[in-house]
N, C-alpha and C positions, 0 to 999 in steps of 0.2 A: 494189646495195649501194654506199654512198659509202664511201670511206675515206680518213681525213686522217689525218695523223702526230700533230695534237695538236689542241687545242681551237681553236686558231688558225687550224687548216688546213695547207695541207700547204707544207712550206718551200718558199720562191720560188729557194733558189737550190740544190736538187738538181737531178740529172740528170734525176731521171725526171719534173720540173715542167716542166721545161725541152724535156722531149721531148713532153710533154702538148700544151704550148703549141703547139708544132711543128707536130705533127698537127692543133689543132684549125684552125690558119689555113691550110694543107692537104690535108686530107687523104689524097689520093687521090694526091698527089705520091711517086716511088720513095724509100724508104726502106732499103732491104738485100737484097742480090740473096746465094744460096747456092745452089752447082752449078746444077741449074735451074730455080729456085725463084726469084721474088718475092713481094715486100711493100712493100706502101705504109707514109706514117706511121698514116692507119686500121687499117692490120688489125696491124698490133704493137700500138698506140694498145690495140684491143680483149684480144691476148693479153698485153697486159700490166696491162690490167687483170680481167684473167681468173685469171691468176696471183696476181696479189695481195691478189684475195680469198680462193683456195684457202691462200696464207700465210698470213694476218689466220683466216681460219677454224681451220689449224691451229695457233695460238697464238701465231704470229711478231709480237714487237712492236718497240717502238722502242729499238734497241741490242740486239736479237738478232742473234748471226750466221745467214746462210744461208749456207751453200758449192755449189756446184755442181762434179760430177766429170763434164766432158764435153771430147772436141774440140771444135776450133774450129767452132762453127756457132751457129745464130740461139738455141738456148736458151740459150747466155750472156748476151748482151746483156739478153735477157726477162728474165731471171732478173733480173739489175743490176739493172733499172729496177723491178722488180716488189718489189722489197729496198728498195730506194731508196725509194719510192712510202710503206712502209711506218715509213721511218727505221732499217729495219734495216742491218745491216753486211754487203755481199757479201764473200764470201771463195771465190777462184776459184783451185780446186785446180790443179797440175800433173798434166797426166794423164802423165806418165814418171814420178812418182813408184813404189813397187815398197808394196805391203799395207802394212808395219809403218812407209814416211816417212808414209802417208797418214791413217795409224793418230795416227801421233805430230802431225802437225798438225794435224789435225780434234779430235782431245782437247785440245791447247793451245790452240786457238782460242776451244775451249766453241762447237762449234756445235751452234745451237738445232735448224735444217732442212739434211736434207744434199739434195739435185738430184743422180744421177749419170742418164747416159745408159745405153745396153742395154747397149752392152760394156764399163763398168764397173760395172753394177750385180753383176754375178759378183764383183767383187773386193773390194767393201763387204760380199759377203752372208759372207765369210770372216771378217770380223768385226765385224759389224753389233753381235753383243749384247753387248761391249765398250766401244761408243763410247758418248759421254753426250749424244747426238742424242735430243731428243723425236721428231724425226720423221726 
């Protein structure tokens, strides 16, 4: 599945064009190390666009937000670029926030896709059918 941001293709000067590019001249080069884990710019290159066909599939277009509720770790960034890739707007939650700030800025936001990780997806499911998230 190809995906572009518009009929034009995809903007030359977002992030995740930018990281496209990266990887393709590349590849195989370190890209982001977590606890003991690597990744080159191929294989984010690949999960990010892995991710941003599962967005693009679930409806995400250009000027939707997605949020993501995680620690710091490598599905941020994915996430960024997989939003970005799309033209959509990351919005990357505070995970100290407490249920009802998290509540109150993911409905001001109008986010389209929420992302949380395992140990916050308990805290979303507290009021998941409140919020006005397609997904």
């Amino acid at each position: 599945m190809r995906i572009t941001t518009s009929a034009a293709g995809p903007d030359p000067t977002s992030v995740s064009e930018w990281f496209r590019r990266r990887a393709a001249r590349d590849s195989a080069a370190p890209a982001l190390s977590f606890e003991s884990r690597h990744w080159n710019y191929g294989e984010l290159q690949t999960q990010i666009e892995r991710l941003s066909a599962v967005l693009a599939e679930g409806g995400v277009r250009r000027g939707d937000r997605v949020a993501c509720l995680c620690f710091n770790n490598p599905i941020t960034p994915t996430t960024l670029m997989a939003a970005s890739r799309l033209g959509a707007i990351f919005v990357s939650l505070n995970f100290r926030l407490n249920a009802e700030e998290l509540k109150a800025v993911i409905t001001d936001a109008g986010v389209h896709t929420l992302i949380a990780d395992e140990r916050h997806a308990a805290i979303i499911e507290g009021f998941r059918e409140n919020l006005p998230c397609t997904r």
